[in-house]
C-alpha positions as CSV (number, residue, x, y, z in Angstrom):
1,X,0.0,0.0,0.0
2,X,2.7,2.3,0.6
3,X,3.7,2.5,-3.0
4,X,0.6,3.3,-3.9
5,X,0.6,6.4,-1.3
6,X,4.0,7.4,-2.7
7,X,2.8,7.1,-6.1
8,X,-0.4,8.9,-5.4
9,X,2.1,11.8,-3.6
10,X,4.5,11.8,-6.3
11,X,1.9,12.6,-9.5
12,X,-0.4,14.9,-7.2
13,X,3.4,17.0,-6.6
14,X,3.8,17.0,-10.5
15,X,-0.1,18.4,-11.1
16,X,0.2,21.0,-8.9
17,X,3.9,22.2,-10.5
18,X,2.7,22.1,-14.1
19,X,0.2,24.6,-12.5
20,X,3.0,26.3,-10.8
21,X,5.1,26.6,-14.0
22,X,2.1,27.9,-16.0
23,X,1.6,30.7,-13.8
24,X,5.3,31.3,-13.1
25,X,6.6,34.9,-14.5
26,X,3.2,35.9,-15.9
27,X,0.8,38.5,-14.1
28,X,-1.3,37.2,-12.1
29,X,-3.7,37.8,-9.2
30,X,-2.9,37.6,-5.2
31,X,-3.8,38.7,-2.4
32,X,-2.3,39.7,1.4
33,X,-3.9,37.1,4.0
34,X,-2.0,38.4,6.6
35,X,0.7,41.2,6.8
36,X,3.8,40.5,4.6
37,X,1.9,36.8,3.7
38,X,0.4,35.9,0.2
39,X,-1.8,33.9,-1.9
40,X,-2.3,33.8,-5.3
41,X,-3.9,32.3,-7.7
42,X,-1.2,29.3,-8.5
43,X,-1.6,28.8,-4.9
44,X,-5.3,28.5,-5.1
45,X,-5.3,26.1,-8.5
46,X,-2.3,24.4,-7.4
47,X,-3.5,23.2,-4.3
48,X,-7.7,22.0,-5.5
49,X,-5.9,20.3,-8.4
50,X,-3.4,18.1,-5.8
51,X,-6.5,17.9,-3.0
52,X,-8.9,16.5,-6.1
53,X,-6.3,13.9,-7.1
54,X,-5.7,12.8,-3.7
55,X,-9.7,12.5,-2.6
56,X,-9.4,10.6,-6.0
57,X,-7.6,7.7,-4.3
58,X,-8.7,8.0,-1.3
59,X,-11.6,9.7,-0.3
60,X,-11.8,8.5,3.5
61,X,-8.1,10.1,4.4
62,X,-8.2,13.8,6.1
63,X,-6.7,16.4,4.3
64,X,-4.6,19.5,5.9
65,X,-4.1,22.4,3.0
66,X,-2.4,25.8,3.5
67,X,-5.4,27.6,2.0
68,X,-8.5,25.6,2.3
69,X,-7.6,24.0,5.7
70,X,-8.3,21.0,6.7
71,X,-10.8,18.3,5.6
72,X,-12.1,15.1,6.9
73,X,-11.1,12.9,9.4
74,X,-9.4,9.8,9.8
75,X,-5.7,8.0,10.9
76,X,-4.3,8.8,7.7
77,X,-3.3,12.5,6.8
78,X,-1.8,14.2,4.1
79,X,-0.2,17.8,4.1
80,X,-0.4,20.2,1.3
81,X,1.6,22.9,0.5
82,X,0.7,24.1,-2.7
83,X,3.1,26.8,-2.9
84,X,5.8,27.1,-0.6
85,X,8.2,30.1,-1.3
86,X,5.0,32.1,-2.9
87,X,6.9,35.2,-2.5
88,X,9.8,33.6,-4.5
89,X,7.1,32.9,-7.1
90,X,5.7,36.5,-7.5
91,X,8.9,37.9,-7.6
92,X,9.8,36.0,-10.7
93,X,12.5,33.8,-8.5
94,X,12.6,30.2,-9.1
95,X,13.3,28.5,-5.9
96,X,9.6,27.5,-5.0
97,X,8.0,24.2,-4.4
98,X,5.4,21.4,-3.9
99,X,5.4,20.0,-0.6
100,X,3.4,16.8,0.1
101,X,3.1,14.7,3.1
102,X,1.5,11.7,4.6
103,X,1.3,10.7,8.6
104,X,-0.3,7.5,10.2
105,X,-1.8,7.7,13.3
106,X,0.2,11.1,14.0
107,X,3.7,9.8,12.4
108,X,4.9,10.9,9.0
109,X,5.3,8.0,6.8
110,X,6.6,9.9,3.8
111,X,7.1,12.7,1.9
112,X,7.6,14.4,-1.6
113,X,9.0,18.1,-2.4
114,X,9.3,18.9,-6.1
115,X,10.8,21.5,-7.4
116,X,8.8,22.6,-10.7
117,X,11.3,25.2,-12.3
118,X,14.1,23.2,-11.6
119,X,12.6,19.8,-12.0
120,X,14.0,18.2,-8.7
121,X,12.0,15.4,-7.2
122,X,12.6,14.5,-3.1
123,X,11.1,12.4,-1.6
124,X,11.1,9.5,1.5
125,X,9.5,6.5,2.3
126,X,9.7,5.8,6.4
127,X,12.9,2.8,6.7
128,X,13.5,3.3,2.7
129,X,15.7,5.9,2.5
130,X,15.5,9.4,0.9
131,X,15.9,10.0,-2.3
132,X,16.6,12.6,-5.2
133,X,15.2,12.0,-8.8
134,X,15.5,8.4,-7.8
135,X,19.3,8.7,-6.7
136,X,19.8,7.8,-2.8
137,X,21.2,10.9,-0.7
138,X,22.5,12.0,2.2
139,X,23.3,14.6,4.9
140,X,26.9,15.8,5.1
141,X,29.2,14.5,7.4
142,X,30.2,17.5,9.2
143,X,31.0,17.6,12.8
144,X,31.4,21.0,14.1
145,X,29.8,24.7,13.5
146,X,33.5,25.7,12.0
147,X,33.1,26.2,8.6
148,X,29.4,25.0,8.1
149,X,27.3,25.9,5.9
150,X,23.5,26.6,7.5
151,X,20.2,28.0,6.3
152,X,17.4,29.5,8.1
153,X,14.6,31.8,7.5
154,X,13.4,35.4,9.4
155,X,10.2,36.0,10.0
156,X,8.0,37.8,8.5
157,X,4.8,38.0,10.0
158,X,5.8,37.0,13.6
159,X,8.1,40.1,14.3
160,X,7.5,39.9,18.3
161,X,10.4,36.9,17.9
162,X,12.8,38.9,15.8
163,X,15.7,40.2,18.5
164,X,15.6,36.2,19.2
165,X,16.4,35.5,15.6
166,X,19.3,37.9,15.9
167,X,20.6,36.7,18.9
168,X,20.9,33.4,17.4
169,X,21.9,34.3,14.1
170,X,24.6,36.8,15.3
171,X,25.8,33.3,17.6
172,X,25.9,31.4,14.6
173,X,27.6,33.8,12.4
174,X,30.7,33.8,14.5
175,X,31.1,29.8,13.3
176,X,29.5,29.2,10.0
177,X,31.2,29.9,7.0
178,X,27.9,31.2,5.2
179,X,24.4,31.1,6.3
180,X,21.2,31.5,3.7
181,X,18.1,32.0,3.4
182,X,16.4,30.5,0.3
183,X,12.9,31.9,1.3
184,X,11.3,28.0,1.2
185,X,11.3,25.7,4.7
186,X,10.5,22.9,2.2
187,X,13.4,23.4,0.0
188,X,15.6,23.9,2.7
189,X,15.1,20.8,4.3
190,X,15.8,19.4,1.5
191,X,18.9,21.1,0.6
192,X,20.1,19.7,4.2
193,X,19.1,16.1,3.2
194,X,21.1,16.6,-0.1
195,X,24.4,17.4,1.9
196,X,24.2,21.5,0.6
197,X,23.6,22.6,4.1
198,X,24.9,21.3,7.3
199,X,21.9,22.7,9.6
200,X,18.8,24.8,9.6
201,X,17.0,26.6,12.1
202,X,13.1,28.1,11.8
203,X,10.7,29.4,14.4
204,X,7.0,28.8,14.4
205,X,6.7,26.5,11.0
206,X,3.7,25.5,9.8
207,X,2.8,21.5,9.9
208,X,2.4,21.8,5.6
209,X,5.5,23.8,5.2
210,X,7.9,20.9,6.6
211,X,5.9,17.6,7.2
212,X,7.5,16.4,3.9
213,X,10.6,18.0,4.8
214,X,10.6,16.5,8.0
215,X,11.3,12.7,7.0
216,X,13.1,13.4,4.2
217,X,15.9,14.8,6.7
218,X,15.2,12.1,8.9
219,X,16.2,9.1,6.1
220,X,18.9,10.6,5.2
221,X,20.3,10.7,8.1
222,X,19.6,14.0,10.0
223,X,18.8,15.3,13.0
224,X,15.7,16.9,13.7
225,X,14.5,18.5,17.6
226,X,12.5,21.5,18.9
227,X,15.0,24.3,20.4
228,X,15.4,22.6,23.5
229,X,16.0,19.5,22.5
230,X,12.8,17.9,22.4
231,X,10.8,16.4,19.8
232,X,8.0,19.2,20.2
233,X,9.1,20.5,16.6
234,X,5.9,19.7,14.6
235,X,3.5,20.5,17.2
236,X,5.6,24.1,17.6
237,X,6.9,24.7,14.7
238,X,10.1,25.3,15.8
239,X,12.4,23.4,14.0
240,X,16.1,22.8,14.9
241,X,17.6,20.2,12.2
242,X,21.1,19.1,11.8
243,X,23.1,16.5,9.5
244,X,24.1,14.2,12.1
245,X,24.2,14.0,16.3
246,X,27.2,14.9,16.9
247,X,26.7,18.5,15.3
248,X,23.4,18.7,16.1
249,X,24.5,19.1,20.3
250,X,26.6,22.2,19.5
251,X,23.8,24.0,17.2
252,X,21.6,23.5,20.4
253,X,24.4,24.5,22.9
254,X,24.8,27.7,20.8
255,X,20.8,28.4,20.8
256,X,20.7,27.8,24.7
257,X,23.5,30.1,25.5
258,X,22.4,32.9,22.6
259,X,19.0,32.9,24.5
């Protein structure tokens, strides 16, 4: 059955890109939900097109979707994000993706991110590994903050929590050799799983922005905790995500004494 889920994941991520891609550099209409946060209509068609496939195949499974919300009930759950990096998107900017997840009784058994533009397929299968247009990958192997590479991303709409981000950004600055922000959770996860970036670090993440995200980092071999070490990070949304344990202890002992 799983194959079937992934399958079901896989083509619903592709219909909701060729959407993406028609829509990408031409005018089109959006609107401001909330201050400094957008949807437009690729988000809107994007996300009904990937919802319709999915209730397709399985109309008994609940449904969680950045715009529409959530829908149904049952053990099984998929997340939809649509659009994630919709700013990216507007501005012309290719580094924007689909992000589609399934849990089982409240535990993520896979996860697909593809990126349209680019034409990059993730995805993970819980105990099968992750994967990158069908070629196994990995997190680095990087031991300490000296020379890392990390990736995060300020906020935008919660501003209350900004001198944090500072605090810990100016912490990690004094290790890291670079630190980026692509402006797409999803895609950053990702890029972590892939070996690009050695760690990450988000506050207050929505469940559809890094549900996929989430156990693609984990079968490749990553780390993933809340900012105190816990495992609180879906429920909160605060995600703290590193290639391996061993670095993993000093990107928290660096939050702890920033804060």
């Amino acid at each position: 059955m799983i194959k079937t889920f992934l399958k079901t994941a896989i083509t619903s991520a592709y219909i909701g890109g060729n959407i993406l891609k028609f829509y990408f550099k031409k005018q089109i209409e959006f609107d401001e939900k909330f201050h400094n946060d957008y949807v437009s209509k690729a988000d809107i068609e994007s996300e009904n097109a990937i919802k319709n496939y999915i209730l397709e195949h399985f109309k008994d499974h609940q449904i969680i979707c950045e715009e529409s919300g959530r829908i149904g009930k049952s053990d099984y759950v998929w997340y939809v994000d649509p659009l994630d990096g919709t700013k990216n998107f507007l501005r012309g900017l290719d580094s924007f993706c689909v992000s589609v997840a399934l849990s089982y009784k409240n535990e993520i058994i896979l996860g697909v991110v593809y990126e349209p533009i680019k034409e990059n397929l993730y995805y993970a299968v819980k105990n099968e590994g992750s994967y990158k247009n069908n070629s196994r990958i990995w997190t680095s192997e990087r031991k300490t903050l000296k020379g890392s590479f990390l990736a995060t991303g300020f906020p935008h709409r919660e501003l209350d929590i900004l001198e944090k981000y500072i605090k810990i950004f100016r912490a990690f600055s004094r290790y890291a050799s670079g630190i980026r922000r692509i402006g797409s959770a999803a895609l950053d996860l990702c890029m972590l799983a892939e070996g690009i970036f050695d760690g990450f670090w988000e506050y207050k993440l929505n469940k559809w922005d890094v549900a996929a995200g989430i156990i693609i980092i984990k079968e490749a071999g990553g780390i993933i905790s809340d900012f105190e070490g816990n495992n609180n990070y879906f429920e909160s949304g605060n995600l703290l995500c590193s290639c391996n344990e061993e670095f993993h202890k000093e990107m928290l002992e660096i939050i702890k004494n920033a804060l």
